[in-house]
C-alpha positions as CSV (number, residue, x, y, z in Angstrom):
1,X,62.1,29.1,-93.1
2,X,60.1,26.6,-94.4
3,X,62.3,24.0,-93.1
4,X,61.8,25.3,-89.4
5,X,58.2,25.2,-89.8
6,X,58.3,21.4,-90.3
7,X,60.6,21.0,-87.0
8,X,58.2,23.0,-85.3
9,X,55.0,21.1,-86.4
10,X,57.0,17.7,-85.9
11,X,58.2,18.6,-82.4
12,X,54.6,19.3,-82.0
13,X,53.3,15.7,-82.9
14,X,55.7,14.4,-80.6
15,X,54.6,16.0,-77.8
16,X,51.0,15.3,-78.4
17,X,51.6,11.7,-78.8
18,X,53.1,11.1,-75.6
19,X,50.4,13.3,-73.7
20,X,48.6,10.7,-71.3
21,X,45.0,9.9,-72.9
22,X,43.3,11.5,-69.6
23,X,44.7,15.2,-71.4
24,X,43.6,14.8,-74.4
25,X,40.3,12.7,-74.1
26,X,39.0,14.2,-70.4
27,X,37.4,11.0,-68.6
28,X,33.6,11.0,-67.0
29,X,34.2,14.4,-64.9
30,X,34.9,13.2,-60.8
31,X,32.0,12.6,-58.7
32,X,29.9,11.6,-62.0
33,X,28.7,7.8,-61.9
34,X,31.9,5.5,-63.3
35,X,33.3,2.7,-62.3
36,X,36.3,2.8,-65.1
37,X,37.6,6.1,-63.9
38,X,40.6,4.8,-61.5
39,X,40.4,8.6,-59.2
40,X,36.7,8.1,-58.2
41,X,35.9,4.7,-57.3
42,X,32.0,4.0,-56.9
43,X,30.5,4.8,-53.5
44,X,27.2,3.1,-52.7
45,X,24.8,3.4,-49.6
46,X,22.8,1.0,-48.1
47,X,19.8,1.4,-45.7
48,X,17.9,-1.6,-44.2
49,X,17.6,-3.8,-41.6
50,X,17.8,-7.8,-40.7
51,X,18.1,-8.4,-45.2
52,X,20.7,-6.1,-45.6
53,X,22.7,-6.5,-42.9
54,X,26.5,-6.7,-42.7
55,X,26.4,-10.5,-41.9
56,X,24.4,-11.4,-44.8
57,X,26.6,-10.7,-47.3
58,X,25.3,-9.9,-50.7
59,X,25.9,-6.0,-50.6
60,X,29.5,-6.4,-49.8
61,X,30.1,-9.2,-52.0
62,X,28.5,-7.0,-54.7
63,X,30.8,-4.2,-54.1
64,X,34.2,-6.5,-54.0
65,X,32.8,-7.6,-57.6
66,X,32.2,-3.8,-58.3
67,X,35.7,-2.7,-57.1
68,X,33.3,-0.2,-55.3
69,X,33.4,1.9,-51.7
70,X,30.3,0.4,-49.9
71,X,28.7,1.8,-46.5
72,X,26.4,-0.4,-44.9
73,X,23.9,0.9,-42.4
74,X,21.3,-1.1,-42.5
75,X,20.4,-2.8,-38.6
76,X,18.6,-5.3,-37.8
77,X,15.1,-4.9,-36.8
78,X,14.5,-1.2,-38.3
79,X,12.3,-0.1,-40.3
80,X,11.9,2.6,-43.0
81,X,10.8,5.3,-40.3
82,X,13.7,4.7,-38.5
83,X,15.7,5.7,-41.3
84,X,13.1,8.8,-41.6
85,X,14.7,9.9,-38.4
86,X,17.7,8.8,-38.8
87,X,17.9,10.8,-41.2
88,X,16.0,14.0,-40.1
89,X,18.4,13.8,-37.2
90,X,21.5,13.6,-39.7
91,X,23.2,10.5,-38.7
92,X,22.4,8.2,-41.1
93,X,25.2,10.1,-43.8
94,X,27.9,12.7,-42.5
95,X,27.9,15.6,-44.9
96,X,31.5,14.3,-46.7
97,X,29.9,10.9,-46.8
98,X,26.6,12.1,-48.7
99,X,29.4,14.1,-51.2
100,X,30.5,10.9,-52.4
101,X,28.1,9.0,-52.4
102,X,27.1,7.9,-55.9
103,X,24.1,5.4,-55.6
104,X,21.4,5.3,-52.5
105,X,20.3,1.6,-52.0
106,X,17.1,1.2,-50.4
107,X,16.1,-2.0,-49.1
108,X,13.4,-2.0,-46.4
109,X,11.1,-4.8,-47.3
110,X,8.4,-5.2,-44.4
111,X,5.3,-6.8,-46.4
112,X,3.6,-3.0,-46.3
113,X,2.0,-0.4,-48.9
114,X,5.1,1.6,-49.4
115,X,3.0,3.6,-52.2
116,X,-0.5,5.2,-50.6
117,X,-0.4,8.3,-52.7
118,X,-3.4,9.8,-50.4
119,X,-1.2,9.7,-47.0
120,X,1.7,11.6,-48.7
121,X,2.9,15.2,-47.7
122,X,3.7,17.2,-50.9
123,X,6.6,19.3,-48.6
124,X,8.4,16.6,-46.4
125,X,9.3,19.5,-43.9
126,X,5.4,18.8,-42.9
127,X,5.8,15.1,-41.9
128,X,5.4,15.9,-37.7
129,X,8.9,14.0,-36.5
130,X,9.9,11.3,-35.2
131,X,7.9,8.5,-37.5
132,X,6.2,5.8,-36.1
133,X,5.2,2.4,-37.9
134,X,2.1,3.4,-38.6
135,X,3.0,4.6,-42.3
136,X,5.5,2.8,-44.2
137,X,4.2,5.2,-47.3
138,X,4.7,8.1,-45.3
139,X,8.1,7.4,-44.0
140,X,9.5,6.3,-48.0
141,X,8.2,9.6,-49.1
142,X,10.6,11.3,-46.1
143,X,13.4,9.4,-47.2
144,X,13.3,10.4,-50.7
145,X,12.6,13.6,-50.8
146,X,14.9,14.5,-48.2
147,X,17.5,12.4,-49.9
148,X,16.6,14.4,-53.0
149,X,16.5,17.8,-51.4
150,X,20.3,17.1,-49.3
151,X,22.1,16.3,-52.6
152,X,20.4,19.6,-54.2
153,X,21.4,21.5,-51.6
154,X,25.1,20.7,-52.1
155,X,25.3,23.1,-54.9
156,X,25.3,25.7,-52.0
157,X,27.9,24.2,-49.9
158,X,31.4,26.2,-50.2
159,X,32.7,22.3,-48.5
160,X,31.3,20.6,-51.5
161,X,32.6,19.2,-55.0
162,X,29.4,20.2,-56.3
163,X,29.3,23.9,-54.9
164,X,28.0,26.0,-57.7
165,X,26.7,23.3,-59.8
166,X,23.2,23.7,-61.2
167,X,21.1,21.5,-59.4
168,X,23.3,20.0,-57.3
169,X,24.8,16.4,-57.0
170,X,22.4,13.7,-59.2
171,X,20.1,12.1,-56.7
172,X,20.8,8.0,-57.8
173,X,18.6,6.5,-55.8
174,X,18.2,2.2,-56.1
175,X,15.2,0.9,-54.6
176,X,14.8,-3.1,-53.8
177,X,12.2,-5.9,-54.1
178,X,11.9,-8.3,-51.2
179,X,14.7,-11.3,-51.5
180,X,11.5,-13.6,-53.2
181,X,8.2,-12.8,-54.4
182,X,6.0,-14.0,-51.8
183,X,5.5,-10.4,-50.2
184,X,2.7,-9.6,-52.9
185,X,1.7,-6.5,-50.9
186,X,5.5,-5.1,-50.6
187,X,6.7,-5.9,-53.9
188,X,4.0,-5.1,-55.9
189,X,3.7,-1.5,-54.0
190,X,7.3,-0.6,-54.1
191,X,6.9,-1.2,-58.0
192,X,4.8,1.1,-58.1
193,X,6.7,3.7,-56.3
194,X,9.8,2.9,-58.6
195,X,7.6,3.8,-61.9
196,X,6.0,7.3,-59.4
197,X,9.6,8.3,-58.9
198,X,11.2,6.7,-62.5
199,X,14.1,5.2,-59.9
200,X,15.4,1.9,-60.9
201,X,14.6,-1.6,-59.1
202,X,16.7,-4.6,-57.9
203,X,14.1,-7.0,-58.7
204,X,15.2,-10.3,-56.4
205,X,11.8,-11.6,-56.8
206,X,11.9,-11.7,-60.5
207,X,15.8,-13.1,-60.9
208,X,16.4,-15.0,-57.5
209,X,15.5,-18.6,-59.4
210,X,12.5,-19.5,-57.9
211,X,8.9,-18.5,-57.7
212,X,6.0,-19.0,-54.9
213,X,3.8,-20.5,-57.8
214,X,5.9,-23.6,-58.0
215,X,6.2,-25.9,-54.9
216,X,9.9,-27.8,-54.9
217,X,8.8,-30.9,-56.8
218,X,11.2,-32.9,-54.4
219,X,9.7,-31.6,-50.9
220,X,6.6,-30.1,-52.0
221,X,7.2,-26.7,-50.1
222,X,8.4,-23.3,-51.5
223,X,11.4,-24.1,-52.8
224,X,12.4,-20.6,-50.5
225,X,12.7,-22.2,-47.3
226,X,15.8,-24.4,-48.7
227,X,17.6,-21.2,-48.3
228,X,16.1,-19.6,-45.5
229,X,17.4,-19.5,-41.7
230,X,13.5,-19.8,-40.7
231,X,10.0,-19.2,-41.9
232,X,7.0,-17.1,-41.9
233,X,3.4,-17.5,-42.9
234,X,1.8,-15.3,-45.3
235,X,-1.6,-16.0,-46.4
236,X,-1.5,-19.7,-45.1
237,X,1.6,-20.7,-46.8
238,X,5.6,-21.2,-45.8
239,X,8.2,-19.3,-47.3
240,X,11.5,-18.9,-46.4
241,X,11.8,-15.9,-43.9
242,X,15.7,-14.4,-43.8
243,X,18.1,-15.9,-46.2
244,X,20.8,-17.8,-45.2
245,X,23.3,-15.6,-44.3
246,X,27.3,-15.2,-44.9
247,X,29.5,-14.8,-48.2
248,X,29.7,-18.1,-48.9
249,X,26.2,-19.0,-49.2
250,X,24.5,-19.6,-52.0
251,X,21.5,-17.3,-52.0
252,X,23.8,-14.3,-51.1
253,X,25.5,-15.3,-53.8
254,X,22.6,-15.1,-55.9
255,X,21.5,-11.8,-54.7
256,X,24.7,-10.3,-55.4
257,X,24.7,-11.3,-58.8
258,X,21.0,-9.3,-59.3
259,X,22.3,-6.6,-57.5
260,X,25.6,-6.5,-59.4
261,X,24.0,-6.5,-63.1
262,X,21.5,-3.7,-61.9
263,X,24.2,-1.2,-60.6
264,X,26.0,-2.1,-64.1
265,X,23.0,-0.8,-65.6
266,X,23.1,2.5,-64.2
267,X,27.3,3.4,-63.9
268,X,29.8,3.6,-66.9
């Protein structure tokens, strides 16, 4: 009898100890953030317009060095209310898309107030539609809290991986300083609006290398315009306007790297 009882136990062993790990030690469950997790691969969205761009290059490059899914819809020349309507309308995600989407990258960085607590709606059902330019502040607060409110409302979807969770899908939303640090009025507000919100920061202006408060000791300009296409004028000065643009350049390189260790930060 006894004897049996030992076959039993040591057939038992053996079978446990070929089990594949994923049995026995259940990975991050799917749709959770996790780049390790070979059935879900990272999904990230990007909004924005001429800095974010497909032919820049620093969001995809980011993703190759991810091994992640990324969907680009930034265009040139938009601004955050045109992603407000894009949005109200429903075309800037499908519904499958905004299921896997694991990480909403915002990067519209015209030098505005993207904070102005007064101008805010409390329900963004009341914002009257379409947006205009006049409110950058405005327009952020649509895109959030409508973001927000479609990944919440997943947990109602019959269609949806996260039908009858509580809550939802997690709302991971990245926001994005300008490329440097000369757009005081823009970076410092969207800083603010990252602490409002407790949302996490690509902080370009902080890590791209170079600082407005240091002219190029060789040409005695911001060193920005070494890697810019063209320039603009803020407050009497001349910085580097759009990055130079394509995978192999060296300031999309850059960028990618900052965007890189930030998403890091936030995935397994």
């Amino acid at each position: 009898m006894m004897k049996r009882i030992y076959i039993i136990i040591l057939l038992l062993y053996c079978w446990v100890s070929f089990l594949p790990a994923q049995d026995i030690c259940s990975p991050v469950r799917e749709g959770y953030l996790s780049m390790s997790d070979e059935k879900k691969k990272l999904t990230v969205l990007l909004s924005g317009a001429s800095f974010a761009s497909v032919d820049n290059g620093w969001f995809e490059l980011g993703c190759e060095a991810l091994r992640a899914k990324g969907i680009n819809r930034a265009i040139g020349g938009e601004a955050i209310a045109d992603v407000a309507n894009r949005m109200s309308r429903g075309d800037l995600y499908s519904r499958e898309e905004l299921d896997e989407v694991d990480v909403f990258v915002i990067m519209q960085v015209h030098n505005r107030d993207v904070y102005a607590p007064n101008e805010l709606k409390k329900d963004y059902h009341e914002y009257a539609l379409p947006f205009t330019r006049g409110n950058y502040a405005a327009a952020f607060d649509y895109v959030i809290k409508k973001y927000i409110s479609d990944c919440y409302q997943l947990q109602f979807d019959k269609g949806s991986k996260y039908y009858g969770v509580r809550g939802g899908k997690p709302a991971v939303i990245l926001l994005c300083t300008h490329w440097h640090d000369a757009r005081v009025v823009y970076n410092e507000s969207i800083r603010k609006l990252s602490d409002k919100w407790g949302f996490p920061l690509v902080k370009f202006d902080e890590q791209i290398g170079f600082s407005k408060t240091v002219e190029h000791p060789e040409t005695h300009r911001q060193t920005s315009t070494l890697f810019a296409d063209d320039t603009e004028c803020i407050d009497g000065v001349e910085y580097g306007w759009h990055p130079n643009r394509g995978k192999d350049c060296y300031i999309q390189n850059r960028m990618a790297a900052v965007f890189v260790a930030q998403i890091q930060s936030l995935v397994l």
